[in-house]
N, C-alpha and C positions, 0 to 999 in steps of 0.2 A: 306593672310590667306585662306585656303585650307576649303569648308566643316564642314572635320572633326574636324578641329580647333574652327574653330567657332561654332560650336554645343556645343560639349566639353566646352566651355568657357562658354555658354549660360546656361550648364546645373549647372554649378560649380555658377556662379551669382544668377541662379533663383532657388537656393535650399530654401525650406521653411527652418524655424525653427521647425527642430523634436522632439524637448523636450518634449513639450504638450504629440505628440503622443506617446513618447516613456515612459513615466509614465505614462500615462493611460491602455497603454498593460502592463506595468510590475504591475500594482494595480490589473487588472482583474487577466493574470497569478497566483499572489502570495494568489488571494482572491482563486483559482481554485488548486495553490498546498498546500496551509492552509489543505483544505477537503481532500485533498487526504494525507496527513500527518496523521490528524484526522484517517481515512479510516485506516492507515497500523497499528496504534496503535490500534484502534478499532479488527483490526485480528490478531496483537500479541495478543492481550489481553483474548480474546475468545480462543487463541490456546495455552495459560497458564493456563487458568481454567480448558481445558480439561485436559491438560497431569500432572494436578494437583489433579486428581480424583483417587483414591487408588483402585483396584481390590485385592480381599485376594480369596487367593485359601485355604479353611482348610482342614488340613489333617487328617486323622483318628487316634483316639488314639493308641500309640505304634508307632508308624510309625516312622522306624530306620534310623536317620539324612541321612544316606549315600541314602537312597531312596528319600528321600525330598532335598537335593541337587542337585541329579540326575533330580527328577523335576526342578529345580530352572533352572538348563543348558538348558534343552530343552527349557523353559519358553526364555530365554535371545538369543537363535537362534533363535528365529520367528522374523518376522518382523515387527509385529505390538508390539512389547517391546521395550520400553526407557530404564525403569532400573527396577531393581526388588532388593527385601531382602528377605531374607530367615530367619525367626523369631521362634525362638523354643520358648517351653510353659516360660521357667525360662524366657527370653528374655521378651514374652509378660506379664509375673507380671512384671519386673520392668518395664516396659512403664505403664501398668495400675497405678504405684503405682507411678510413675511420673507426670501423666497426672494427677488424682485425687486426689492426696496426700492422700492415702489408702492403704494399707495393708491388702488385705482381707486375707492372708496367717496366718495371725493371729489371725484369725476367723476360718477360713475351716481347715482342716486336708489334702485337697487335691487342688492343682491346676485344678480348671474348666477350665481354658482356654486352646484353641488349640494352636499346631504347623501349620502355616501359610508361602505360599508363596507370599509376598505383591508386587505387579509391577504396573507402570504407562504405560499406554498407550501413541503410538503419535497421534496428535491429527485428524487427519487423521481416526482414527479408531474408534473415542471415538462416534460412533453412533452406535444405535441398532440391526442391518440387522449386522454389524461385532462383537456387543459384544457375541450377540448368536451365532456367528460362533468358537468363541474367547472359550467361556464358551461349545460350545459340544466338542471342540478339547480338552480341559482340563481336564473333566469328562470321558475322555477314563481312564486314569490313574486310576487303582483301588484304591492307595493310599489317593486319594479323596473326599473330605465329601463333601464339597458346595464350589462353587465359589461366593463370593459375594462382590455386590457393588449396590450402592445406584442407581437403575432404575428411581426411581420420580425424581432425580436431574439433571441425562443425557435428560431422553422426556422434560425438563422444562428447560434447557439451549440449549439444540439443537432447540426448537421450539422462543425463543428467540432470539438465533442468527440467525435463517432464517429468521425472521420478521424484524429485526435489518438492516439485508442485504439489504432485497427488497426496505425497508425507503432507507436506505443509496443511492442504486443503481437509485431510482429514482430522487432522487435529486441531484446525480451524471451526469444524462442524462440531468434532466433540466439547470443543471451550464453550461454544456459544451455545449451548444446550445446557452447557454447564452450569453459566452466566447467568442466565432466564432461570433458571430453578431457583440459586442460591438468592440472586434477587429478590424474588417472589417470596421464599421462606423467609429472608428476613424482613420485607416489610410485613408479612402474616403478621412475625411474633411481634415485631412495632403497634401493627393496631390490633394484637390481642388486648393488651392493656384497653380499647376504648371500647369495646363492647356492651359494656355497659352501658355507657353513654349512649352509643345508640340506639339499644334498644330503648333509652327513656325517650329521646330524640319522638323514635318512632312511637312509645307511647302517648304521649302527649301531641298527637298528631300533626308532624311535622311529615310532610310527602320528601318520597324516595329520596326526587332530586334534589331537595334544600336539605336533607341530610350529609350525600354523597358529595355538594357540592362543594363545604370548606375542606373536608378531607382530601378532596381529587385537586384541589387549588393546592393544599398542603402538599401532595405527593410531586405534584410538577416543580414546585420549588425544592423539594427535597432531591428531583432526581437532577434537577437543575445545579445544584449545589454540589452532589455528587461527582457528575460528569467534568463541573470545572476542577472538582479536587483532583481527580486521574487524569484532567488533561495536564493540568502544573504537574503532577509526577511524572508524566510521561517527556513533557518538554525539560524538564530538570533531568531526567535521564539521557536523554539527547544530547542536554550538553556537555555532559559529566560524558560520554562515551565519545563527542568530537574532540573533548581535552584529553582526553586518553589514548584515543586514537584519530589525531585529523585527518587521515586518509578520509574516512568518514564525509566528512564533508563536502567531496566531490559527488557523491552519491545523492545529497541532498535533494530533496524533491519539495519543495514550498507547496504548488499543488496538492498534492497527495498527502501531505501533513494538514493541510487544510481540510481533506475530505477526510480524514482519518478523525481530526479533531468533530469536524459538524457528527460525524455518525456515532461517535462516543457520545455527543449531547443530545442526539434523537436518541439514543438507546438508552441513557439511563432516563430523559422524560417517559417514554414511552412506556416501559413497561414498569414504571415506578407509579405512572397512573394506570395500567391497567390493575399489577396489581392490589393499588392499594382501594379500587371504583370493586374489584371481587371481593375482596377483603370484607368492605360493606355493605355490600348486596348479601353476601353468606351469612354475616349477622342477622341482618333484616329479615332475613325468611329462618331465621333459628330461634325457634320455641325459648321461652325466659329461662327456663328450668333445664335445657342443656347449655348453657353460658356456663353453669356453675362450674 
């Protein structure tokens, strides 16, 4: 038997059992893509509230459908329009008389309300510095009375959602700090148990790389293995909390679960082979007599 044989056979006999370690990466993983699950809902959610905010362009009395259409067209070529309706006065009595079960026409002689061009914004825009950009581009239009929408509710969800973030973000940084440690510590005590092995490895003169190289194979599979376990608990979470609550499911973002899922699998390869490539390099340069 050659070496290489005999290393190879050494290294296949003196494999730990990686259970341990490989559930306790997939618990921290699935405990780190939980929050960032939370995290994408948390941004669907906020980016429904905004594009769910009504802007009304009113138009001036008389003002002859074909010109409040023509607004309506320009209104739906900008870029910051989702969708827009275009609401003549007859249109908004029956919504009045809808919404409040009233009939003021049956009182008044004349229709107070206006002809309106009502559109959402994406939510991209639904902040102050573009609503006033938004609102002097519209008020070119002679046909124009007021563009309105509720200001106290935009400064009081936008200052929400930035305080919302920086909570989020900072406890974003301390998981994922958290995450690389626990990681790290437990693949250590996974290849405590081999150190032996390689320092015979290295006795018997076998170089660096052909040491490190079935263990670092081993680690990418482990972390590999890992990362699918916390991604099954996290989509089994998902859907345990759309049966619970379907509202849920308008928020869904397939993208973002996608990118959610690949960076749980970069994250548990990655540093499942860095730690476990330090792991054997720290042996290798450790004297036989402090192993013990």
């Amino acid at each position: 038997m050659n070496n290489d044989q005999f290393i190879s056979t050494k290294v296949k006999k003196g494999k730990a059992t990686y259970a341990y370690s490989i559930i306790g990466v997939a618990l921290v993983l699935f405990l780190l893509g939980s929050l960032g699950w939370l995290v994408i809902n948390a941004g669907q959610l906020s980016k429904a509230f905004k594009e769910n905010i009504e802007i009304s362009v009113i138009l001036n009395d008389n003002t002859k459908d074909e010109l409040g259409e023509k607004l309506k067209n320009i209104i739906d070529q900008q870029p910051f329009t989702k969708s827009s309706q275009y609401v003549t006065k007859d249109k908004a009595a029956e919504q009045f008389k809808k919404d409040f079960g009233e009939d003021f026409l049956q009182v008044l002689d004349y229709n107070p309300l206006y002809t309106s061009v009502n559109f959402h914004l994406h939510s991209a825009y639904m902040n102050t510095d573009s609503l006033i950009k938004i609102e002097k581009f519209i008020k070119q239009s002679n046909i124009v009375r007021e563009v309105f929408y509720q200001k106290n509710l935009v400064d009081i969800m936008n200052n929400n959602v930035r305080r919302i973030g920086i909570v989020i973000l900072v406890i974003s940084l301390f998981l994922i700090f958290s995450v690389i440690i626990l990681i790290d510590n437990t693949i250590r005590l996974a290849m405590y148990s081999n150190r032996f092995l390689i320092k015979t490895m290295q006795m018997v003169g076998a170089t660096r790389w052909f040491i490190a190289k079935p263990f670092n194979i081993r680690g990418v599979w482990n972390g590999v293995i890992s990362a699918l376990l916390a991604i099954a608990g996290i989509l089994c979470l998902k859907l345990f909390a759309e049966k619970w609550l379907p509202e849920i499911r308008t928020l869904a973002s397939t993208e973002w679960m996608l990118i959610l899922c690949f960076s749980i699998l970069a994250l548990g390869i990655v540093i499942s082979l860095l730690s476990t490539h330090r792991s054997v390099i720290k042996y290798l340069r450790t004297q036989l007599d402090d192993l013990y």
